[in-house]
C-alpha positions, -999 to +999 in steps of 0.1 A: +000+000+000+008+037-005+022+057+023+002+088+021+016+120+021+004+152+043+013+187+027+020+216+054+019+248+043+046+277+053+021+285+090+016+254+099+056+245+096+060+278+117+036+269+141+058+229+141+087+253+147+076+273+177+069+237+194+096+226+182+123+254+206+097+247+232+104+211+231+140+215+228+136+243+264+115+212+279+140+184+275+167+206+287+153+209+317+144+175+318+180+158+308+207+186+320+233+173+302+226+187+269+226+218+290+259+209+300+272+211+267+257+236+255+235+221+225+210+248+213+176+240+223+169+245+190+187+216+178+174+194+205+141+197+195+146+202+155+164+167+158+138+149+175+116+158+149+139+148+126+142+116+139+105+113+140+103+118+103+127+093+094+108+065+119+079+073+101+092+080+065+077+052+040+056+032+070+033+056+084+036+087+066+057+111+051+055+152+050+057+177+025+067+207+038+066+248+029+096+260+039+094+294+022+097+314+058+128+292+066+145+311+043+129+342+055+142+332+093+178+324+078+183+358+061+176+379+091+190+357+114+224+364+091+218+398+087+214+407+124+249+394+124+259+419+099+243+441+121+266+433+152+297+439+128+304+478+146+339+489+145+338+508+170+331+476+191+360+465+177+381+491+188+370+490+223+380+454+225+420+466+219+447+452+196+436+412+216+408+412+193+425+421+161+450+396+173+428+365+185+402+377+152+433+369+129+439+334+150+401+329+145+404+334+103+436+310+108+416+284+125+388+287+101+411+286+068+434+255+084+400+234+091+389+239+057+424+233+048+420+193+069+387+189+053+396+197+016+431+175+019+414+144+037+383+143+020+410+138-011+431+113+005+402+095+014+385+094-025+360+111-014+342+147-029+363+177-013+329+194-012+323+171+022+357+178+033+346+219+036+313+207+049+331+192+075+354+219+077+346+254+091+309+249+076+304+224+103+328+234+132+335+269+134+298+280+115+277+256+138+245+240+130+229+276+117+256+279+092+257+242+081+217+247+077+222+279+055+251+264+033+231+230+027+214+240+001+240+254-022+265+221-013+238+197-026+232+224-058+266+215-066+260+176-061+270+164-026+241+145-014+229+147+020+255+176+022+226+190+051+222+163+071+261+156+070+269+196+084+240+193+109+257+163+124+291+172+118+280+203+138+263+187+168+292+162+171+315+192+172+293+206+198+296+180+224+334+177+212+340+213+223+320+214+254+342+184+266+375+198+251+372+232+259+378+232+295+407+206+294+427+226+265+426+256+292+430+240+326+459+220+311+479+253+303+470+267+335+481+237+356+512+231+332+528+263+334+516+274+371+495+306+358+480+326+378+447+353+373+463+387+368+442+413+396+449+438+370+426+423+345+401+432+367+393+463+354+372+448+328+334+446+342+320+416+340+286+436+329+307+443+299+305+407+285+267+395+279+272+359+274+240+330+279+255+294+281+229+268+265+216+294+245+206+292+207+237+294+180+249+329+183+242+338+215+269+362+227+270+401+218+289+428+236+264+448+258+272+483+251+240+505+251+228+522+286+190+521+286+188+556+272+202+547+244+182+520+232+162+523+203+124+510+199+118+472+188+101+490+156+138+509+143+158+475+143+133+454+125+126+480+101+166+478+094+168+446+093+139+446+063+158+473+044+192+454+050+177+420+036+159+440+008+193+458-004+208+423+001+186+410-025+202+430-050+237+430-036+231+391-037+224+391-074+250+415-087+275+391-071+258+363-085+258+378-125+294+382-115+302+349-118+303+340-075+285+314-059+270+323-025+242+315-001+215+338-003+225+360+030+258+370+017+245+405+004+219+412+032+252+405+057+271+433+043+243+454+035+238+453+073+273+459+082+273+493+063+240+506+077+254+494+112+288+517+113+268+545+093+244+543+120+272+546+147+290+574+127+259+597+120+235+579+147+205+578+113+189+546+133+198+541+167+202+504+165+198+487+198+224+461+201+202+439+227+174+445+210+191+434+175+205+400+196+166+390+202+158+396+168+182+373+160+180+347+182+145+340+176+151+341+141+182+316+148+157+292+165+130+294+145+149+287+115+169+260+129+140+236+137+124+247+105+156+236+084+160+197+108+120+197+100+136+184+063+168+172+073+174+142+055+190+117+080+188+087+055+215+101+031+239+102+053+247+067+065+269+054+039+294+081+049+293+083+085+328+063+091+346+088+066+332+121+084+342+106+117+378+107+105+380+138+090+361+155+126+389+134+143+414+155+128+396+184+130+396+181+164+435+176+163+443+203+144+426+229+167+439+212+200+472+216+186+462+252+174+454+261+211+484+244+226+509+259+207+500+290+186+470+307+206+484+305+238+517+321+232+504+344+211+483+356+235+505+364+262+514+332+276+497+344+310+468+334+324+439+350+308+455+333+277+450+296+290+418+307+295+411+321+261+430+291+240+399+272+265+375+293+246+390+291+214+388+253+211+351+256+224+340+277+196+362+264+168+349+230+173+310+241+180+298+272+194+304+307+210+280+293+239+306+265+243+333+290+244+318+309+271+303+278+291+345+264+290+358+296+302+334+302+326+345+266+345+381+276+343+374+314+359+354+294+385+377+268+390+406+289+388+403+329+394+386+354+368+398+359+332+377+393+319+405+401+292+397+365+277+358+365+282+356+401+263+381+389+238+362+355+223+328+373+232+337+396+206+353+372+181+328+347+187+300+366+184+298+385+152+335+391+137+342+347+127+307+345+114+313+372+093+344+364+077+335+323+080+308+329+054+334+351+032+357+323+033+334+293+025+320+313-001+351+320-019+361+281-012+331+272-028+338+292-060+371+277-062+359+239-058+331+241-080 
């Protein structure tokens, strides 16, 4: 007999969505170790539902989905990062961020670098070496979901499911990782916290551990300063409207790139003219929960689809490549982030960080630091350092990189 088939249309997938975060908040609660390691509760829930679908796919029923506002979700969720792309943030942060944003762009080019070269080695397309490269590790599940599309366009199958569980693997492999990478410095070389360091608030670093994908922003408004809900989201519709166009100029050009490339740097400009002539009054906070619901929301939408059946046949070669991965960015931490960094203590804890979000996300980063400052003594310098990396600058120049990878594979 048939299996029968059950259309949803774009609101009811939105409405599967919404119970979809709720269900990831609920099992959370309920199982603490995926708060532990800081998997997005986002994925938890987008992944039951994707194992749901594939328990019920040709017995029961299978689903035909709308996923035209995934797409919607995806875009603004990439152009509030644009958004968070100031300068002048950058500024504050001192020559550390210039410094740990160039180790950041290493880490990213090097993983794409042990992706492309084993995925060779092994026979095997290079296109699932770079999806197991920085699409995977340093992008996270959001970024994996957004590049998907274009991968399998260019005829890697399963290329979605295969970055979504690349990503969660690198998840749990960073939340176990990046605690040891930094309390193995400290302990090694006898470091202690530095009282000077302290003149770093801790009000100046908003970070939520277990929250969704990109959930760390420097907090720089007072509440005076703030602008209403209406300003940012009316930005963030002119940004993704001006992307549309920036998008397809690039594209007649002769690039391939997802379809939030040009609403991302639309977004950046109207960001630092907006701090240079104040013509918006964008509300950083605000702007971060804009963003993270559209980062939820777009995330179960995208596992809603995820085809978990495709990638079966190359689980064992993936697993090899992530091993190295992994390797690679121990060794990174070990013996080029830490001594460039100072080689004192706030440095341990930051090469802690660094393999937490290289390997899954900025929560991770902040969840492994924030066990080392309380095992150990307070590290500001290093929690405002990868806050600000981790938060907008890698995601940023991630996309630029895979993008430009992509055109060179092709």
């Amino acid at each position: 007999m048939q299996t029968p088939v059950v259309d949803l249309n774009s609101v009811q997938v939105l409405g599967l969505a919404a119970v979809g975060v709720a269900l990831g908040i609920w099992l959370k609660r309920r199982l603490p170790v995926l708060d532990r390691l800081n998997i997005p509760a986002s994925v938890v829930g987008g992944l039951m539902y994707a194992v749901l679908t594939l328990a019920l796919r040709d017995r029961v029923v299978n689903f035909n989905m709308d996923v035209t506002l995934r797409d919607i979700f995806m875009i603004a969720f990439f152009t509030t990062i644009g958004m968070s792309a100031s300068l002048r943030v950058v500024q504050q942060g001192g020559k550390q961020v210039v410094i740990f944003f160039g180790l950041a762009t290493l880490g990213v080019l090097i993983e794409n670098v042990v992706g492309v070269v084993s995925a060779l080695l092994l026979g095997l397309d290079p296109l699932l070496g770079l999806m197991a490269g920085s699409v995977s590790m340093a992008g996270g599940p959001a970024t994996a979901l957004a590049f998907g599309e274009t991968f399998e366009s260019l005829g890697l199958e399963g290329a979605t499911s295969i970055g979504v569980a690349a990503a969660v693997f690198g998840i749990v492999a960073g939340g176990l990782l990046g605690g040891y990478a930094g309390g193995s410095l400290i302990r090694k070389h006898g470091l202690k916290p530095e009282l000077a360091s302290a003149v770093v608030r801790a009000e100046d670093v908003a970070y939520q551990p277990g929250g969704s994908d990109e959930p760390v922003r420097f907090a720089e408004e007072s509440a005076e300063e703030r602008s209403p809900l209406l300003a940012n989201s009316l930005a963030i519709a002119v940004a993704m409207g001006l992307g549309t166009m920036v998008s397809g100029a690039l594209q007649n050009a002769g690039l391939l790139l997802p379809a939030y490339i040009g609403a991302m740097i639309c977004a950046a400009v109207i960001r630092n003219l907006d701090d240079q002539f104040g013509c918006v009054g964008i509300a950083q906070r605000q702007m971060d929960q804009i963003g993270n619901v559209s980062l939820d929301l777009f995330i179960v939408m995208a596992l809603l689809t995820l085809r978990l059946w495709e990638m079966l046949a190359l689980a064992l070669p993936v697993l090899l490549i992530l091993a190295l991965q992994i390797t690679a960015v121990l060794l990174l931490c070990r013996w080029l982030v830490f001594r460039v960094m100072r080689r004192d203590f706030d440095a341990a804890v930051v090469s802690g960080g660094y393999c937490g979000f290289m390997l899954g996300t900025t929560a991770n980063a902040m969840a492994c630091m924030n066990e080392l400052a309380n095992r150990y003594g307070p590290a500001p310098r290093a929690f405002l350092v990868v806050s600000l990396v981790g938060a907008f600058l890698i995601d940023f120049t991630n996309a630029l990189i895979i993008t430009q990878c992509l055109n060179l594979l092709r």
